[in-house]
MARLUM-136230 format. One line per field, with one value per residue (C-alpha): z, y, x negated; residue in one letter. Coordinates in steps of 0.05 Angstrom, whole numbers. Each point is the difference from the previous one (the first is absolute). Layout:
N
Z = [Z_...]
Y = [Y_...]
X = [X_...]
rest = [A_...]
END
This chain:
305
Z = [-1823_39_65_-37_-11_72_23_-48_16_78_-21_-28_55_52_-50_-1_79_6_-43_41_70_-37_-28_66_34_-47_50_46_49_-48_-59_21_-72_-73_-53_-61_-44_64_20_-60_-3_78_-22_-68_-24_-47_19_-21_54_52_-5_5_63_28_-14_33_58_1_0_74_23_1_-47_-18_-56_15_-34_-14_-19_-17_21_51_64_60_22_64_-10_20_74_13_-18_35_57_5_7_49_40_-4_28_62_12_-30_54_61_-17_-2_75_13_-67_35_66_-16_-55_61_43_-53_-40_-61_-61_14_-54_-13_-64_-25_-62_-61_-62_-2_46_55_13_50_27_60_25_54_-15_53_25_-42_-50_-43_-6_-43_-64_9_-14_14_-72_-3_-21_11_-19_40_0_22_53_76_-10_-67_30_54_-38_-46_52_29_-72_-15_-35_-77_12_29_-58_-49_24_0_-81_-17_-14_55_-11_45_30_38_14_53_-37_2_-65_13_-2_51_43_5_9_61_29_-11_50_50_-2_20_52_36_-18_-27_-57_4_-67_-9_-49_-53_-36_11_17_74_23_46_21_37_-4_30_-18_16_14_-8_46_-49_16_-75_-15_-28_5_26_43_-7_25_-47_21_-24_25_53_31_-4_43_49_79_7_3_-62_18_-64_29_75_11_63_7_0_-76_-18_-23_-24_-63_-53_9_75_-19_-24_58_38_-63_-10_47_36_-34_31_-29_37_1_-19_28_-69_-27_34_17_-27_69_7_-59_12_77_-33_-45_61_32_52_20_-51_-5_-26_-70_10_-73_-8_-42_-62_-56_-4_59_-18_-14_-72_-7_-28_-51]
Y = [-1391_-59_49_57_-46_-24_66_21_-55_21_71_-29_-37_48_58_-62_-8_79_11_-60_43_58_-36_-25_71_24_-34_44_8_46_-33_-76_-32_11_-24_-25_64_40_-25_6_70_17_-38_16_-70_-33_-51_-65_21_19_-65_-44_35_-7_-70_-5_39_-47_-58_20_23_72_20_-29_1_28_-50_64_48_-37_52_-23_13_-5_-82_-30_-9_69_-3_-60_44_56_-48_-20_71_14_-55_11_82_13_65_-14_-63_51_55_-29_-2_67_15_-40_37_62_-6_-28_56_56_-43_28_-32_-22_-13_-18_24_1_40_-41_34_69_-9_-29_-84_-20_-58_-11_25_-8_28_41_-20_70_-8_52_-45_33_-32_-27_-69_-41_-7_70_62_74_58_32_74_5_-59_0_-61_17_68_-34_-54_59_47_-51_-17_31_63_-23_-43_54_39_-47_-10_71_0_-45_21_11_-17_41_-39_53_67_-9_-40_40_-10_64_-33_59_-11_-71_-4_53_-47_-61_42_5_-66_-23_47_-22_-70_-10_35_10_2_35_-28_9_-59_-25_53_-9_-52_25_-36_-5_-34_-9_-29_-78_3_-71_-4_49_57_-10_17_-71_12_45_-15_37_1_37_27_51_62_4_-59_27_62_-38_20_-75_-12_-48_-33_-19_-51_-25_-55_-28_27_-74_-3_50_-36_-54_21_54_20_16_46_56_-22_63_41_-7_56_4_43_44_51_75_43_-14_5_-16_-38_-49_33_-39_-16_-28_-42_-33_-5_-38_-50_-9_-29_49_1_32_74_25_44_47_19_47_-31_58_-20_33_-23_-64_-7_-7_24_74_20]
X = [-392_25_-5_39_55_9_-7_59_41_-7_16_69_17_-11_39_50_2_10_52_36_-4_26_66_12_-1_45_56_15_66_21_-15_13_2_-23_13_-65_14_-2_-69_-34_20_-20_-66_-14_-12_48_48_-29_-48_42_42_-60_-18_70_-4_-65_16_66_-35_-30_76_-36_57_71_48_65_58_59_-47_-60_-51_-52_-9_-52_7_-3_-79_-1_26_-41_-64_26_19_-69_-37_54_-17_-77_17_-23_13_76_4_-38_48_64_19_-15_43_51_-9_4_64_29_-11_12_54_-32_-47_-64_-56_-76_-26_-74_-29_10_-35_38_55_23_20_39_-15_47_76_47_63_44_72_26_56_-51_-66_-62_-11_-73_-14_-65_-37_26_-42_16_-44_-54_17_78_-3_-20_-37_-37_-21_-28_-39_-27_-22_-53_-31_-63_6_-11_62_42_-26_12_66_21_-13_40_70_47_86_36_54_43_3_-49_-51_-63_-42_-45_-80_-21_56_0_-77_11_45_-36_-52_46_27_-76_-8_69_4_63_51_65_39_70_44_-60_12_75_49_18_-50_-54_-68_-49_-65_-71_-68_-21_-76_-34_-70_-42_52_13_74_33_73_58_55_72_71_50_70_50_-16_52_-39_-66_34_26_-23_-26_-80_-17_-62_-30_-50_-14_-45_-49_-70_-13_11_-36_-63_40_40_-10_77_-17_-52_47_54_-39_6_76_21_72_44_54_50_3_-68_-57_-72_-42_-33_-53_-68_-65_-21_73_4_-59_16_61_-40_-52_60_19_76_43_14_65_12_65_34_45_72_-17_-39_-71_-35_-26_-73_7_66_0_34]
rest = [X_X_X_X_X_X_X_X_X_X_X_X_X_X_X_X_X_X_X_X_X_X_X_X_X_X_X_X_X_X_X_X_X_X_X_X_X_X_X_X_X_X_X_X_X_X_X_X_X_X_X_X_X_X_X_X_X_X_X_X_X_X_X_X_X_X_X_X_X_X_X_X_X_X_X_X_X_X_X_X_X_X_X_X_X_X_X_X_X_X_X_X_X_X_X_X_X_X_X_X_X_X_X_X_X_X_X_X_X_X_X_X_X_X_X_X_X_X_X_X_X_X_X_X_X_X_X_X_X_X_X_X_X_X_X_X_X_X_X_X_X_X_X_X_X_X_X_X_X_X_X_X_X_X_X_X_X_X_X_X_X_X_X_X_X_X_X_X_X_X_X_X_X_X_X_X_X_X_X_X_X_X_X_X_X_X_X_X_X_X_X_X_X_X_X_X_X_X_X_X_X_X_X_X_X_X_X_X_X_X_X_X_X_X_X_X_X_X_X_X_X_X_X_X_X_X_X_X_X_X_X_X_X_X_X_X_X_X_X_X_X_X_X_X_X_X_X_X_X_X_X_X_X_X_X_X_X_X_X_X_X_X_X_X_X_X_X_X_X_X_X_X_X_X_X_X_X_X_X_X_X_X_X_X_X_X_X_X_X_X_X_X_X_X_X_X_X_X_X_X_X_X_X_X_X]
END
């Protein structure tokens, strides 16, 4: 009896702990503050429970009160957490000069994301000189289907993700959003087979990207790096080398294993798509081989409509 009680009481608390990590992803960008009645409805728990939460979660600066409005808010708590993962990353603290390299050289966007759940984090950024910057932010997700980098981190998944994924309901974002599960799942194919995805105003109107795989040492896909630009910029007659690092490194950091995979991309014709015994010539660490796309939208591995 004794036993069934404690194991109760641990039932409650855990329920307890959940339904505290679900009120505190209710604050999105989007949806920055709430107010008590508003949580309990999201939730579906009444309000005396949602205020002792808040006060709780308050308690650890993990939420604040606003004083005009009086609806809470995700407290400073939050950025010293986040500020700690960040710190403890890696891959985010490997990546970042070669983000900062090539934005510099293309004087467009440059992000890391990984596979969070369903969609896509990002989990670093460096922003371009252009008046017209692209509206991803570290802490940031995006979805998997409609982005260069969330095609990219889905194509290397073993197949009951991919399928999974391709259930599960698909928004369609522009008139170039493909939501089609045959289509997409064709062009997650190719985007294996070539190494890299180029995505065509798919998910904002007028922002292009471009993306590629980040191997760690088991060849096990980890990441995707990107750089985004209008799509005047992505036409340009300029090489944009999406990674370039030493041989040296190579065995050194995860990022540098997809450094070889990142091809050079070009506007004017195009030769195709990377050849098997290319692509892994490329992640062997052989010199890197240039990818020539044509400006139109369609020839992207992974980018059909």
């Amino acid at each position: 009896m004794e036993q069934d009680s404690k194991g109760q009481a641990k039932g409650a608390l855990m329920k307890s702990l959940d339904n505290a990590l679900t009120l505190l992803e209710q604050f999105t960008p989007e949806a920055p503050a709430f107010g008590i009645t508003e949580l309990a409805t999201r939730l579906g728990l009444n309000k005396a429970t949602v205020f002792n939460m808040l006060k709780t979660l308050e308690a650890h600066s993990l939420v604040e009160q606003l004083s005009d409005t009086k609806k809470y808010t995700l407290g400073h708590g939050i950025i010293v957490l986040a500020g700690t993962k960040l710190a403890q990353s890696e891959l985010s603290h490997v990546a970042r000069p070669h983000l900062a390299r090539l934005s510099h050289e293309t004087n467009e966007t440059t992000h890391l994301a990984i596979l969070h759940r369903n969609e896509l984090l990002y989990l670093e950024k460096i922003e371009s000189s252009q008046p017209v910057r692209v509206a991803a932010r570290i802490g940031g997700r995006a979805p998997l289907h409609c982005t260069a980098n969330g095609k990219v981190l889905l194509a290397f998944q073993p197949n009951e993700v991919i399928e999974e994924a391709l259930r599960a309901p698909r928004a369609r974002y522009t008139e170039n959003t493909i939501v089609d599960p045959a289509v997409l799942r064709s062009q997650l194919a190719e985007i294996r087979q070539a190494g890299y995805c180029i995505e065509r105003e798919e998910f904002i109107a007028d922002i292009r990207g471009i993306a590629a795989p980040v191997f760690d040492f088991n060849g096990t896909v980890i990441a995707a790096i990107a750089s985004s630009d209008r799509p005047h910029g992505l036409q340009k007659g300029r090489s944009k080398r999406l990674c370039h690092s030493p041989c040296e490194q190579q065995n050194r950091f995860p990022v540098a294993l997809a450094i070889n995979r990142i091809k050079t991309l070009e506007s004017g014709s195009r030769t195709g798509p990377a050849s098997p015994a290319e692509s892994d010539h490329a992640i062997d660490g052989g010199d890197l081989h240039q990818s020539r796309f044509a400006g139109d939208a369609g020839d992207c591995a992974g980018s059909r409509a």
